[in-house]
C-alpha positions as CSV (number, residue, x, y, z in Angstrom):
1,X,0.0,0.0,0.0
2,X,1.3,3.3,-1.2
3,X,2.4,5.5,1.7
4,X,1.1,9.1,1.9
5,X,2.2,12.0,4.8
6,X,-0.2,15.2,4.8
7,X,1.7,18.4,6.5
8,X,-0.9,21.3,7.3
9,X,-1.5,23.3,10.7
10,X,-5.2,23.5,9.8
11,X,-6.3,20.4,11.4
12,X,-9.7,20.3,9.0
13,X,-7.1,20.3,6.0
14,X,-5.9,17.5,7.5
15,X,-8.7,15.1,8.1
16,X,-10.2,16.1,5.0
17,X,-7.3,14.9,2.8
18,X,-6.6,11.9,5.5
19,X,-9.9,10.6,4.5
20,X,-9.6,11.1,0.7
21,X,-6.4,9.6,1.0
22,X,-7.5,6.2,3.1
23,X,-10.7,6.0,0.3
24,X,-7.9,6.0,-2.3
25,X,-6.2,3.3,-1.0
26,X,-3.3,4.8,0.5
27,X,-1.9,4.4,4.5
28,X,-1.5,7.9,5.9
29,X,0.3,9.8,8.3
30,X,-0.5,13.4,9.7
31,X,1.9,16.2,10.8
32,X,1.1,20.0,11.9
33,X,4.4,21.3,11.9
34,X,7.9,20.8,10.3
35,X,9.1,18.8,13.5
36,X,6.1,16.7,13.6
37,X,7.1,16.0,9.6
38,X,10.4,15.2,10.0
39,X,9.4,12.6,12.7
40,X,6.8,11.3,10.7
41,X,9.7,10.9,8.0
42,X,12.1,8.9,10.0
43,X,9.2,6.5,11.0
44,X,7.7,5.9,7.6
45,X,9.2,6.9,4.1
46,X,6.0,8.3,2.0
47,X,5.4,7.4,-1.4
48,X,3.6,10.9,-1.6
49,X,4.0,14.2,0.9
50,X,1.2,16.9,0.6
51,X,2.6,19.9,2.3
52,X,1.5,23.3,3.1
53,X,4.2,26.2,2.8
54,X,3.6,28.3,5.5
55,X,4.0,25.9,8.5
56,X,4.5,26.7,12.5
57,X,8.5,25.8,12.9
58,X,9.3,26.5,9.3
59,X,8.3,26.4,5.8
60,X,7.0,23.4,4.2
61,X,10.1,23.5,1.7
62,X,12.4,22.2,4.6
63,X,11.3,19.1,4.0
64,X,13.5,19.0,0.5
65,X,16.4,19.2,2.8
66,X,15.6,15.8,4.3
67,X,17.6,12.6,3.0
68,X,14.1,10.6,3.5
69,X,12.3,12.5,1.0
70,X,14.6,11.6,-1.9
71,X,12.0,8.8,-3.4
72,X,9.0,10.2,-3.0
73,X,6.8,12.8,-4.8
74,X,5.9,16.2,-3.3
75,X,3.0,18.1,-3.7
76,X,2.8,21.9,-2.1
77,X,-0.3,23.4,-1.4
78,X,-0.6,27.4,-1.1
79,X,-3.0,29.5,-1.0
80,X,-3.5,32.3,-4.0
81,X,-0.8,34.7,-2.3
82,X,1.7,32.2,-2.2
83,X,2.2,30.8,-6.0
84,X,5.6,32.4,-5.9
85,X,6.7,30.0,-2.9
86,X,4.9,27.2,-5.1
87,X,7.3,28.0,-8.0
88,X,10.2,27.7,-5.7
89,X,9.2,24.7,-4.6
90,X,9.0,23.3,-8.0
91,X,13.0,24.5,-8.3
92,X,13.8,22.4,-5.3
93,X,12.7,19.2,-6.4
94,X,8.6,19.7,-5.9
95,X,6.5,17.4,-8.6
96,X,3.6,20.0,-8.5
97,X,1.6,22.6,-6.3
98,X,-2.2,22.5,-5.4
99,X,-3.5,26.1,-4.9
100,X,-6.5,26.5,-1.7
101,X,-9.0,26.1,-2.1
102,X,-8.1,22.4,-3.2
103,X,-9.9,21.6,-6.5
104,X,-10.5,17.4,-6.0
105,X,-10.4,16.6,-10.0
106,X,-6.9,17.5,-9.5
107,X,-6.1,15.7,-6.3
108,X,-7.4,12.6,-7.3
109,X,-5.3,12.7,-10.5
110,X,-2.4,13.0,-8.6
111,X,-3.7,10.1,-6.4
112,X,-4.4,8.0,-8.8
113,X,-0.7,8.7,-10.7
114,X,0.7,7.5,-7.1
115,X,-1.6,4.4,-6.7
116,X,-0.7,3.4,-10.3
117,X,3.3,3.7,-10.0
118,X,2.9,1.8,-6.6
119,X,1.3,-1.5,-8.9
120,X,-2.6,-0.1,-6.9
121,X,-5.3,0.4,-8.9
122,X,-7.0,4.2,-9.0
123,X,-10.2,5.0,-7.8
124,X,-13.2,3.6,-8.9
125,X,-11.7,0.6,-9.6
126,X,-13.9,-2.9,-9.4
127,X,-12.9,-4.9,-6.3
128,X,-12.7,-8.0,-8.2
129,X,-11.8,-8.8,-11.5
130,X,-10.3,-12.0,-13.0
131,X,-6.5,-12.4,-12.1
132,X,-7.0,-9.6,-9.4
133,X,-8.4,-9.5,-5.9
134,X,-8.6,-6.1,-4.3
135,X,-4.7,-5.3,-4.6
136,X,-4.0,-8.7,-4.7
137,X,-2.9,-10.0,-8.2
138,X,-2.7,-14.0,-9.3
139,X,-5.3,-16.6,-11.0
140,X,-3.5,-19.6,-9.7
141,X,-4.9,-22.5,-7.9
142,X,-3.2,-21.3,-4.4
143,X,-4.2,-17.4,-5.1
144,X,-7.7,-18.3,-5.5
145,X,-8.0,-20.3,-2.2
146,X,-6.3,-17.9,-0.7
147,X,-9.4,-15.0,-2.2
148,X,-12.0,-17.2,-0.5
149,X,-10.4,-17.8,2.6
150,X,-10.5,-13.7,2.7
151,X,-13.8,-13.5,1.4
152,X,-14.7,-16.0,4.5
153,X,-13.6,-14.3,7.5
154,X,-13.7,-10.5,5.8
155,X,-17.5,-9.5,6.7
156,X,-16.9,-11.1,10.0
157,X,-15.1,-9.1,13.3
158,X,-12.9,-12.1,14.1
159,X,-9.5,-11.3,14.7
160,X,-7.2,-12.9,11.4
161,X,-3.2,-13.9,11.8
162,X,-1.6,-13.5,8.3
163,X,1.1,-15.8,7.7
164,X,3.9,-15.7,5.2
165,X,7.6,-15.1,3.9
166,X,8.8,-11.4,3.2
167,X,6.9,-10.0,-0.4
168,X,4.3,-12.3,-0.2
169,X,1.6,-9.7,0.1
170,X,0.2,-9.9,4.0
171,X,-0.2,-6.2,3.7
172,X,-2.6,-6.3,0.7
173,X,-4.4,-9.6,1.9
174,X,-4.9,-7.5,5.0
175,X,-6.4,-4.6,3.2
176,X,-8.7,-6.7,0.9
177,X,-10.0,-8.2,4.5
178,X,-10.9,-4.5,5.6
179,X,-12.6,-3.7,2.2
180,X,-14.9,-6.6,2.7
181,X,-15.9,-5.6,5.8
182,X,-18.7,-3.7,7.1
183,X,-15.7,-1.2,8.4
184,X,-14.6,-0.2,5.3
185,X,-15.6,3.1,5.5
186,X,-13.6,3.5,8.6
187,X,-9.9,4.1,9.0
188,X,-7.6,0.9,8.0
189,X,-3.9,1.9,10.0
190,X,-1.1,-0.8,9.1
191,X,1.4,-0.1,11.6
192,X,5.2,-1.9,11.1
193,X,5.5,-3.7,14.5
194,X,9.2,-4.4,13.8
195,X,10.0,-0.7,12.2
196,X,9.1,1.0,15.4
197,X,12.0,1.9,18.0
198,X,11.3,-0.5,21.4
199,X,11.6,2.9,23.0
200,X,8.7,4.7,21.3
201,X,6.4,1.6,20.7
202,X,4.2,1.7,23.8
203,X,3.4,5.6,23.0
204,X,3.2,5.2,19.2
205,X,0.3,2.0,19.2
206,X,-1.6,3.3,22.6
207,X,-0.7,7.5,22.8
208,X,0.7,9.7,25.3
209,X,-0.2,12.5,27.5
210,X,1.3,15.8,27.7
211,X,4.5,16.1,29.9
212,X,4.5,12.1,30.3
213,X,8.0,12.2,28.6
214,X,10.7,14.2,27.8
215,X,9.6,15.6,24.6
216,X,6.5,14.9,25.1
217,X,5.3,18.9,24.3
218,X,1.0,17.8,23.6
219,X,-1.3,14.9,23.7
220,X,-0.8,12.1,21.2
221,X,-3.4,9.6,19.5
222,X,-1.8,6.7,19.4
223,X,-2.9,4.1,16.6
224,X,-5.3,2.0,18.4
225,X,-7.4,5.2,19.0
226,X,-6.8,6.6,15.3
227,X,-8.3,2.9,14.3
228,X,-11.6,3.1,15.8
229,X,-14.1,1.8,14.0
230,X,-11.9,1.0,11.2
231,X,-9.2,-1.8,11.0
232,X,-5.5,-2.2,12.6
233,X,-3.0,-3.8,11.0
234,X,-0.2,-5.2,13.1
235,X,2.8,-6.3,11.0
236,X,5.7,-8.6,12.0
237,X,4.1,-8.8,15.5
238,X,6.3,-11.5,16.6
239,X,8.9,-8.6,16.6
240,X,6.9,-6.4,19.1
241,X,8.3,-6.5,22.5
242,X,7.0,-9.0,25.2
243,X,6.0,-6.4,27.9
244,X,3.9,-4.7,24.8
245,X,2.7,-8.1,23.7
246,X,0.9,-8.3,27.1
247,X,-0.8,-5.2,26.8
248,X,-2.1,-5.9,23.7
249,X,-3.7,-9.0,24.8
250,X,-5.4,-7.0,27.3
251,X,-6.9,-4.9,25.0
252,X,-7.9,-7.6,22.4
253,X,-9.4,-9.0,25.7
254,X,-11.3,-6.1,27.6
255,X,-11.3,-3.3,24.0
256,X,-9.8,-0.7,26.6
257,X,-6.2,0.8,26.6
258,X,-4.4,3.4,28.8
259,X,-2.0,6.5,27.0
260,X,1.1,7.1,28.4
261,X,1.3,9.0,31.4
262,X,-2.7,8.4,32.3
263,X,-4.5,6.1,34.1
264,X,-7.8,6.8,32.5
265,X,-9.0,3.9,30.5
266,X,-10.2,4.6,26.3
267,X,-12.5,2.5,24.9
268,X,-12.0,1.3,21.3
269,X,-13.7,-0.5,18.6
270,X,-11.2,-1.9,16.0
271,X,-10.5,-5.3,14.0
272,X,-7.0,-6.8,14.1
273,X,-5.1,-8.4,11.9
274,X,-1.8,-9.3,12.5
275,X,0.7,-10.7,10.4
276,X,4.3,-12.5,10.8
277,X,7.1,-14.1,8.4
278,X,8.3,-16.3,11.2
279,X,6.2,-19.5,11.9
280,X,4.3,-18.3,14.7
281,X,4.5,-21.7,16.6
282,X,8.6,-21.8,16.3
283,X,8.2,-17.9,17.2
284,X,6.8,-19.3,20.6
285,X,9.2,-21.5,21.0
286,X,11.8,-19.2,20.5
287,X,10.7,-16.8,23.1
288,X,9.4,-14.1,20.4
289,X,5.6,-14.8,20.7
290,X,3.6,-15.4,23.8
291,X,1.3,-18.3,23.6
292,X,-1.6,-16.9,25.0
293,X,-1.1,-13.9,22.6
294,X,-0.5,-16.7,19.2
295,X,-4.0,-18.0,19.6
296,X,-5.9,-14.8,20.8
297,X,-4.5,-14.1,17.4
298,X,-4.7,-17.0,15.3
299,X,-8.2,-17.6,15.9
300,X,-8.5,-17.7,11.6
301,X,-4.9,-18.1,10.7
302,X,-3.9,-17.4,6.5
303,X,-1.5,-18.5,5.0
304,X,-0.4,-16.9,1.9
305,X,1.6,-19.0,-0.8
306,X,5.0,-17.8,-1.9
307,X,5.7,-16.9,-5.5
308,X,7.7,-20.2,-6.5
309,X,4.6,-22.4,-5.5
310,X,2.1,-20.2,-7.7
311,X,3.4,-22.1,-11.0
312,X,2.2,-19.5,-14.1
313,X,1.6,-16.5,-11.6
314,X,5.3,-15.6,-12.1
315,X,4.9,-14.9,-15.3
316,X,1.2,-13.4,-15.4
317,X,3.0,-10.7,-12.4
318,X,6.4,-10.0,-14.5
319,X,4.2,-9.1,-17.6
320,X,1.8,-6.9,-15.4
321,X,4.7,-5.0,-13.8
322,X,6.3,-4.5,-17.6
323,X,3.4,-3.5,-18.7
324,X,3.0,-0.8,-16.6
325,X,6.7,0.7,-16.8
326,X,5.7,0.4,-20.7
327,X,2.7,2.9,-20.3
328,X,4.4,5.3,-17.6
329,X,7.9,5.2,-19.8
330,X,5.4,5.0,-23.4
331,X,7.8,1.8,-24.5
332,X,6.8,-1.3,-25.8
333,X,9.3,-3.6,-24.4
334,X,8.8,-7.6,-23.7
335,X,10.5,-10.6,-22.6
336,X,12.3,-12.6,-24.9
337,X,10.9,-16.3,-24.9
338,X,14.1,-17.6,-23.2
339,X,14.1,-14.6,-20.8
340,X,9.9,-15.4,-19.9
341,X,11.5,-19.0,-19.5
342,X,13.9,-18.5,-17.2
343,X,11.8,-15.8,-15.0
344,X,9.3,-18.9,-14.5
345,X,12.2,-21.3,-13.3
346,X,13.2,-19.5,-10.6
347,X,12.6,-19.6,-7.0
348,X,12.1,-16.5,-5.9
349,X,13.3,-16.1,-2.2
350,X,12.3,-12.6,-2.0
351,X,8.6,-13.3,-3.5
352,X,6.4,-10.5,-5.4
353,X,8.6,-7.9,-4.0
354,X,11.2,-9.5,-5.5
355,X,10.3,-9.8,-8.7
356,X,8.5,-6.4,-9.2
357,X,12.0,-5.1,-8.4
358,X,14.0,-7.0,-10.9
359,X,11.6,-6.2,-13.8
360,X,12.3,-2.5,-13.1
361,X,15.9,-3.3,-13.0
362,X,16.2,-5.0,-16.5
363,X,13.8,-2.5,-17.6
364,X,16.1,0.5,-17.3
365,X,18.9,-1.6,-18.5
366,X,17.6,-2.6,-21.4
367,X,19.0,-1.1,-24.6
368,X,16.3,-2.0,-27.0
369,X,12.7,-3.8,-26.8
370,X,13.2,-7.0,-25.7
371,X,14.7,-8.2,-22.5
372,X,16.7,-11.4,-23.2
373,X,18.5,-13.7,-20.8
374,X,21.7,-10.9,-20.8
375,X,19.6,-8.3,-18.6
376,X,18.7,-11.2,-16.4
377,X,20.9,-12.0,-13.2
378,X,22.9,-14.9,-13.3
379,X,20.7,-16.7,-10.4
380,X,18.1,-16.2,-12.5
381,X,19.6,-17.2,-16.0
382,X,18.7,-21.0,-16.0
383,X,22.3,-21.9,-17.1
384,X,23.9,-20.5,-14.0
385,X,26.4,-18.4,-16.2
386,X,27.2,-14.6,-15.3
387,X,25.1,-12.9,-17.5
388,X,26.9,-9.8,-19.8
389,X,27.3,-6.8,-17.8
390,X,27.6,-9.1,-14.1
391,X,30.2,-8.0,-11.7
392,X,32.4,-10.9,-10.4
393,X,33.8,-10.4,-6.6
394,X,36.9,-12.3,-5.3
395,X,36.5,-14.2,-2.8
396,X,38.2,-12.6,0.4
397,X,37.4,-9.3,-0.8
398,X,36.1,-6.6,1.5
399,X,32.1,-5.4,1.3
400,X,33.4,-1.9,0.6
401,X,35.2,-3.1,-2.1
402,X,32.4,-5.1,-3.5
403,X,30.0,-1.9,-3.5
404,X,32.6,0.3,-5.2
405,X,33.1,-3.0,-8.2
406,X,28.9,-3.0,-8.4
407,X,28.5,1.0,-8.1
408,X,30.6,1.8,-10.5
409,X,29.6,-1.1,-13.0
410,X,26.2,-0.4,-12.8
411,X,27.4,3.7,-13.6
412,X,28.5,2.2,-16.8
413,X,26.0,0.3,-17.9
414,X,23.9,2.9,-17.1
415,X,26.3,5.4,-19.4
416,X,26.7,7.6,-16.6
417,X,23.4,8.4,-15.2
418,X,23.5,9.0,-12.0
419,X,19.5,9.4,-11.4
420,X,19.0,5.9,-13.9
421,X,22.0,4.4,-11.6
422,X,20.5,5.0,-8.2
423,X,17.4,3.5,-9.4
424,X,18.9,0.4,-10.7
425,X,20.8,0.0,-7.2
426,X,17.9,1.1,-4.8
427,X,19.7,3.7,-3.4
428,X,19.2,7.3,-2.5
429,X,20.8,10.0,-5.9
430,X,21.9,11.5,-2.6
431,X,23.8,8.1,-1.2
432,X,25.1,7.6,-4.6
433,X,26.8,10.5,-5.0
434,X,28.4,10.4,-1.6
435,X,29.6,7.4,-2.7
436,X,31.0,8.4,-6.2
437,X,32.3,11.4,-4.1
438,X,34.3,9.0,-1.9
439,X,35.7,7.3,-4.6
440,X,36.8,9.9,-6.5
441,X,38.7,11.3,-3.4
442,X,39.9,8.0,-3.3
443,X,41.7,8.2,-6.7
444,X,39.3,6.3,-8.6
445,X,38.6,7.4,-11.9
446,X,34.5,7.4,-12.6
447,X,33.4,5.5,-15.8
448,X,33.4,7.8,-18.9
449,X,37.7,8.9,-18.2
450,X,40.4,7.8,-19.0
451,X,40.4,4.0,-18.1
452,X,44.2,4.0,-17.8
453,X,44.2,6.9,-15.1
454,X,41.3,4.3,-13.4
455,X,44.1,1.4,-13.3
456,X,46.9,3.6,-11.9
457,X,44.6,4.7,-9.4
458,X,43.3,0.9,-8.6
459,X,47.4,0.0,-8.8
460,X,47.8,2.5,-6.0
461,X,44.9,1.9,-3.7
């Protein structure tokens, strides 16, 4: 689910374009200032920020200044007197502006241009449609047990655990369960169990009071109470600490929580669903899950299939992600039938994520229309050989090293595009050119010089 952070002071603002946002299919996160942004930043990276320019703390343009910021789109609204901050923005890396009064046609374009690039589906959209289930994409055998399973416990309020390997879609299959369900028209939070420091984890899911910290400068609504009535998603639970895990099972047990710093009791009205990559029954063996917690959460356990045992799924998923690229790039590139062939073979470890990735990588490394077994990696290339363009590592040779041999490889093959590069790498254009910065303090000549000045340098190193 594309990630979406709203920065306004005007708390109406706010909650207007939280709930457009949720109704778009996004997961959303709300700051009033350019403190509470840069917070919000370091929990979550956004896929899109909205921001306001005139903000208390600062202007809405010092978000450009943060590192976390580099992927995503940004969006300033301003009102009518403030176009020429707008236009600035633009300079400093801004995708476009919205001038207040907000006109929606043009909101939900740019919504919709985010859900599209993030593989969702834009608004209006039918829930179900052959090969596709809410988010969820796949016509196999295991995909469409796993679609009635979900169509099962959805309309119900019983609490679901969501089991399965990294890129296997939990998050999606959890969101289909909220759409089914008479809550959809409430708030669905997804909350990264394991993302969250074990210091701030307690406050974030339940809230604090004023003064009940250090830093603690005004009340906070911690998830649980932003999810009322709607649907909270607890991801990689088995990571969430065991004094946390036993408050949670009082409040799956009694529907009440404390904030921070309070004694007062809040009562809540949510649907869990939780979801884990471990096995959840090795997870309480291992001391990372309490038992009484696994079944007050497994009372309908899921388990999603991963992408090697979804047989012509692999394919069906590799074309959908090319296709896409094809219509936001306006190519017409497609695999080659040994390339298709070898995409099928493979196992997969990382899953959907996975894949999705890879096509975007021998996308942009493609030189012509068809992407043939040399833009494939050699795990992937059925006969096991490096592929052209592969970088071979010694054995014994440093991870620094390493990153300089693939950094500078993939600079080439990209012919020196740095933005194309970073991309390819799925780093930061800010980490990459610290890095290229480094190297050419280093001594090491940058693909595109002289290649003999490049081996003097590596000589000397």
């Amino acid at each position: 689910m594309p990630h979406l952070l709203i920065v306004d002071d005007d708390d109406a603002i706010r909650e207007t374009l939280a709930e457009i946002g949720r109704e778009s299919g996004f997961s959303v996160a709300l700051a009033a200032s350019v403190r509470d942004a840069l917070i919000q930043l370091e929990r979550q990276a956004p896929d899109l920020v909205l921001t306001d320019v005139r903000l208390p703390g600062g202007s809405g343009m010092d978000i450009f200044k943060n590192v976390a910021i580099s992927s995503a789109e940004v969006v300033v609204m301003t009102g009518h007197g403030s176009v020429d901050s707008a236009v600035q923005a633009l300079r400093l890396g801004a995708t476009d502006y919205l001038v207040k009064p907000i006109c929606m046609e043009r909101l939900n374009e740019i919504l919709g241009r985010i859900l599209t690039a993030a593989g969702g589906d834009a608004p209006g959209t039918p829930f179900e449609e052959p090969g596709r289930f809410g988010k969820l994409y796949g016509k196999s055998e295991r995909m469409l047990e796993l679609y009635r399973q979900i169509g099962r416990v959805a309309p119900t309020n019983v609490t679901t655990l969501l089991i399965g390997e990294s890129g296997t879609g939990k998050e999606l299959a959890a969101h289909a369960i909220h759409e089914l369900s008479p809550r959809r028209q409430r708030p669905f939070i997804a909350v990264n169990c394991g993302a969250i420091s074990p210091n701030l984890i307690e406050s974030e899911m339940f809230g604090h009071e004023r003064g009940s910290f250090t830093g603690a400068d005004r009340q906070h609504k911690g998830y649980f109470e932003r999810a009322d009535g709607g649907t909270l998603f607890l991801d990689e639970v088995t990571e969430m600490p065991l004094d946390l895990q036993v408050k949670l099972l009082r409040v799956l047990e009694t529907g009440q929580f404390m904030r921070v710093g309070t004694n007062r009791e809040i009562a809540c009205d949510i649907r869990i669903v939780a979801a884990t990559n471990r096995n959840p029954e090795q997870a309480v063996q291992d001391g990372k899950l309490r038992e009484d917690l696994y079944y007050r959460l497994s009372v309908f356990p899921v388990e999603l299939p991963p992408l090697r045992e979804r047989g012509s799924d692999i394919l069906f998923l590799a074309q959908r992600f090319l296709q896409a690229l094809n219509q936001e790039s306006g190519k017409t590139k497609d695999f080659s039938p040994e390339a298709g062939a070898a995409l099928a073979q493979y196992e997969w470890p990382g899953n959907v994520r996975e894949l999705k990735n890879f096509v975007r990588r021998a996308f942009i490394m493609a030189d012509g229309d068809t992407l043939d077994l040399d833009m494939l990696a050699p795990h992937v290339s059925p006969s096991g050989e490096a592929a052209s363009g592969q970088v071979s590592v010694p054995v014994g040779e440093t991870l620094a090293e390493a990153d300089r041999r693939l950094i500078l490889a993939t600079l080439e093959r990209c012919n020196g595009v740095k933005k194309q590069t970073a991309a390819v790498l799925g780093i930061s254009p800010k980490t990459l050119y610290n890095r290229l910065e480094e190297y050419a303090a280093a001594g090491y000549v940058l693909p595109g010089e002289d290649p003999q000045a490049e081996n003097a340098s590596r000589g000397s190193a």
